[in-house]
RODO-2510 file (C-alpha; in nm, 4 decimals, decimal comma):
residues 155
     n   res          X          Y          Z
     1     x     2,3386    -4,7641    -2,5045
     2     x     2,0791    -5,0331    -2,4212
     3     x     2,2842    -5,0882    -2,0833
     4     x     2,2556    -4,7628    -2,0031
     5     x     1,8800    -4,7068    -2,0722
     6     x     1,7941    -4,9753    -1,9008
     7     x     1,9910    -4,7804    -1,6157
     8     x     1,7861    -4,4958    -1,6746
     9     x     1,4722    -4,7197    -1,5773
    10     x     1,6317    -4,9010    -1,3191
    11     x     1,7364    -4,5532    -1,1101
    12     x     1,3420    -4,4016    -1,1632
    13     x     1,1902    -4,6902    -1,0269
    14     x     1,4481    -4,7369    -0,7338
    15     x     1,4070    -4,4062    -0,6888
    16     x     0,9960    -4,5144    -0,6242
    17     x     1,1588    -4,8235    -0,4897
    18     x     0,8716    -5,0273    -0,6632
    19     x     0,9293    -5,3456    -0,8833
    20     x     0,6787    -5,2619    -1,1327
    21     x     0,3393    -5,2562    -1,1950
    22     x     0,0458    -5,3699    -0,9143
    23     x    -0,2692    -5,5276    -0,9200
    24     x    -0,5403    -5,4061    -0,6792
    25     x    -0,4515    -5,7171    -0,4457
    26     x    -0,0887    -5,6414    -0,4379
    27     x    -0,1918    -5,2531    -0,3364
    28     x    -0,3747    -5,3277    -0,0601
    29     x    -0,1631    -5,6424     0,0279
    30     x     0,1121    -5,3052     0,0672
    31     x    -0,1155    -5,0566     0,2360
    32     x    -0,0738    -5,2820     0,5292
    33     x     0,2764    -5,2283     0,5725
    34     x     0,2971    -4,8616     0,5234
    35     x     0,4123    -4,6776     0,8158
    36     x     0,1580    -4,4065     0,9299
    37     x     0,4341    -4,1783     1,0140
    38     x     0,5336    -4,1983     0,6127
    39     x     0,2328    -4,2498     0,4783
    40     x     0,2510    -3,9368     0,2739
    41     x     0,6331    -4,0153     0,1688
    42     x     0,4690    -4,3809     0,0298
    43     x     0,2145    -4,2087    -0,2197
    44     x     0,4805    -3,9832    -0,3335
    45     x     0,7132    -4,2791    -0,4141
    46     x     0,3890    -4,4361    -0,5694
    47     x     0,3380    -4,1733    -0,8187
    48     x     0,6911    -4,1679    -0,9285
    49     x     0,6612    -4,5114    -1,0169
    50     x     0,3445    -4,4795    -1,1640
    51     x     0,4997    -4,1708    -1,3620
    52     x     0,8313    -4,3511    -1,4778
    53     x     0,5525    -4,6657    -1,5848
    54     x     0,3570    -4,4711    -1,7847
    55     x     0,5909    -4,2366    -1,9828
    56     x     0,9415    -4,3952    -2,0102
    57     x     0,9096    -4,7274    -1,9256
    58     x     0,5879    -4,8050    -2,1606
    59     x     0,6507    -4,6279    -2,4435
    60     x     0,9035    -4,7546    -2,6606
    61     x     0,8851    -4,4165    -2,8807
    62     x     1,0358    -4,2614    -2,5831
    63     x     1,3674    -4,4512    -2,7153
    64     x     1,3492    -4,3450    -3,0682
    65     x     1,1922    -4,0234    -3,1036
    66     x     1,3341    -3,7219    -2,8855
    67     x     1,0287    -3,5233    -2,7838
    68     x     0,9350    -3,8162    -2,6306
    69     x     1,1970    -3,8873    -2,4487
    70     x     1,2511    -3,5041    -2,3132
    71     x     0,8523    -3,5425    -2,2101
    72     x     0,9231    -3,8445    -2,0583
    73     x     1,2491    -3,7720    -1,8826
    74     x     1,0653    -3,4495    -1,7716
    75     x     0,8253    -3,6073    -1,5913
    76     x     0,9959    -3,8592    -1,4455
    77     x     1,2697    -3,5867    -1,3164
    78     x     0,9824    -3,3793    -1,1850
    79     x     0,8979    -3,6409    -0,9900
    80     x     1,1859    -3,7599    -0,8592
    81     x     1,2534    -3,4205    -0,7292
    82     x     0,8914    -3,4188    -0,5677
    83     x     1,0270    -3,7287    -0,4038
    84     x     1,3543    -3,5685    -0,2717
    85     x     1,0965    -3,2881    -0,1590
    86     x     0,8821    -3,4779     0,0896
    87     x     1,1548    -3,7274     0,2026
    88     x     1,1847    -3,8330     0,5382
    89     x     1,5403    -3,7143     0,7042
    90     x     1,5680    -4,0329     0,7599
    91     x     1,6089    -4,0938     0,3698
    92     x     1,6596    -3,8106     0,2432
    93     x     2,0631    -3,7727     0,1737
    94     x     2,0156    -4,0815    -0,0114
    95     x     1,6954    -3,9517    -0,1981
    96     x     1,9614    -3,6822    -0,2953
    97     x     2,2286    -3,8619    -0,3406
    98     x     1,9629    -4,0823    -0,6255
    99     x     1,8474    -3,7551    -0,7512
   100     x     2,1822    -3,5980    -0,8164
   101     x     2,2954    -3,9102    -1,0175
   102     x     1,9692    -3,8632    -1,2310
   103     x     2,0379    -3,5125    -1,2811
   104     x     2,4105    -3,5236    -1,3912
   105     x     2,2728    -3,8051    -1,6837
   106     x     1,9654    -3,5604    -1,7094
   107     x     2,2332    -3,3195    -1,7982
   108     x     2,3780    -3,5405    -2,0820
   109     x     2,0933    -3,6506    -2,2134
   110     x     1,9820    -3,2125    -2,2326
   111     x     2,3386    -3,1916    -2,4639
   112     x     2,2157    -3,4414    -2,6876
   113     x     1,8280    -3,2560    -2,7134
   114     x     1,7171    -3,6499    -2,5957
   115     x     1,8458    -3,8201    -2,9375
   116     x     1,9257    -4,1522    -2,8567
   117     x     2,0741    -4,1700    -3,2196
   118     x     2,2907    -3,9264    -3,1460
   119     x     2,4172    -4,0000    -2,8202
   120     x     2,4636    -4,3582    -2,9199
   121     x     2,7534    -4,2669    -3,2207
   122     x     2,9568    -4,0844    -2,9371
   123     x     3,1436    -4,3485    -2,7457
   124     x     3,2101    -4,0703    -2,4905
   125     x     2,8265    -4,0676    -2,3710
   126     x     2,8443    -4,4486    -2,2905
   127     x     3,1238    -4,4117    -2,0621
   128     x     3,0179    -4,0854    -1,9141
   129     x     2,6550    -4,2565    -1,8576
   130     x     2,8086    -4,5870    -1,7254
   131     x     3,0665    -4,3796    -1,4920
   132     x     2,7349    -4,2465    -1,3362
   133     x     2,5258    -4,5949    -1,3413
   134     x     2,8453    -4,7580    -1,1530
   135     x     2,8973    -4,4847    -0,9112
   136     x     2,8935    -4,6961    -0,5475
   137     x     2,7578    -4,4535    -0,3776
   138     x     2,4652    -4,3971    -0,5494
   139     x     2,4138    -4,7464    -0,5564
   140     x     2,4757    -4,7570    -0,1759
   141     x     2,1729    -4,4945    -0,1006
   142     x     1,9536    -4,6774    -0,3854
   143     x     1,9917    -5,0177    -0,1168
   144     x     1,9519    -4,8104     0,1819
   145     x     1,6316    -4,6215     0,0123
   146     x     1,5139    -4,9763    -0,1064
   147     x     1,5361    -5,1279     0,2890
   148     x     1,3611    -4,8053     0,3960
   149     x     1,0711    -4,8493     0,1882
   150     x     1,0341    -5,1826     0,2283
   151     x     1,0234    -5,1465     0,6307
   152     x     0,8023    -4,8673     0,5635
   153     x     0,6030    -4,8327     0,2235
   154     x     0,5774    -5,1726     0,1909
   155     x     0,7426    -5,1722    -0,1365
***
């Protein structure tokens, strides 16, 4: 289950295509890279990752008790879908293609009401979870999405 969790954070923050937290330095160090054209597209991307830092990522309660977990999966899914939202056509069948990988685990994670517990004594969840985490063409549009913003956000 581990695996897969740490799938769950991998997809939100390739989804903001950002390798973690920033410092000041490193923020402006980026700003210089953004494309004005997607400038708008960038600070999306930059709140999901600040959003997927902050709930899920941070907060190892999020693994162990449920509400947490829902809250936290909430947000970060309401963001993602913000992200899909204001994507460039450029990016935005893979932003999709992300975003339709998150919501089909969304969707098991919703079955099991967000208990980890749970989900981790039915061996059926792993390998529905993992089928998801290896599809190749999600992970096709997460590299695509990751060149784009890093030609273009800077991240």
């Amino acid at each position: 289950m581990r695996k897969t969790l740490g799938f769950v954070a991998f997809t939100c923050l390739t989804l903001a295509a950002c390798g973690g937290g920033s410092s000041s330095s490193d923020t402006t160090a980026a700003a210089k890279k953004i494309n004005p054209k997607y400038a708008d597209f960038c600070l999306v991307a930059q709140e999901l990752d600040e959003a997927s830092n902050s709930t899920h990522g941070n907060d190892p309660m999020a693994m162990s008790d449920p509400a947490k977990m829902e809250a936290a999966w909430k947000t970060i899914m309401e963001s993602s879908q913000k992200l899909f939202d204001e994507a460039p056509l450029e990016v935005k069948g893979d932003v999709k293609l992300m975003l339709d990988g998150m919501k089909a685990m969304d969707k098991i994670y919703a079955t099991y009401k967000y208990n980890l517990s749970e989900m981790k004594a039915v061996p059926q969840v792993a390998t529905d979870l993992n089928m998801i985490a290896a599809d190749k063409t999600i992970a096709s549009a997460s590299q695509r999405f990751k060149t784009f913003m890093s030609s273009n956000c800077g991240l």
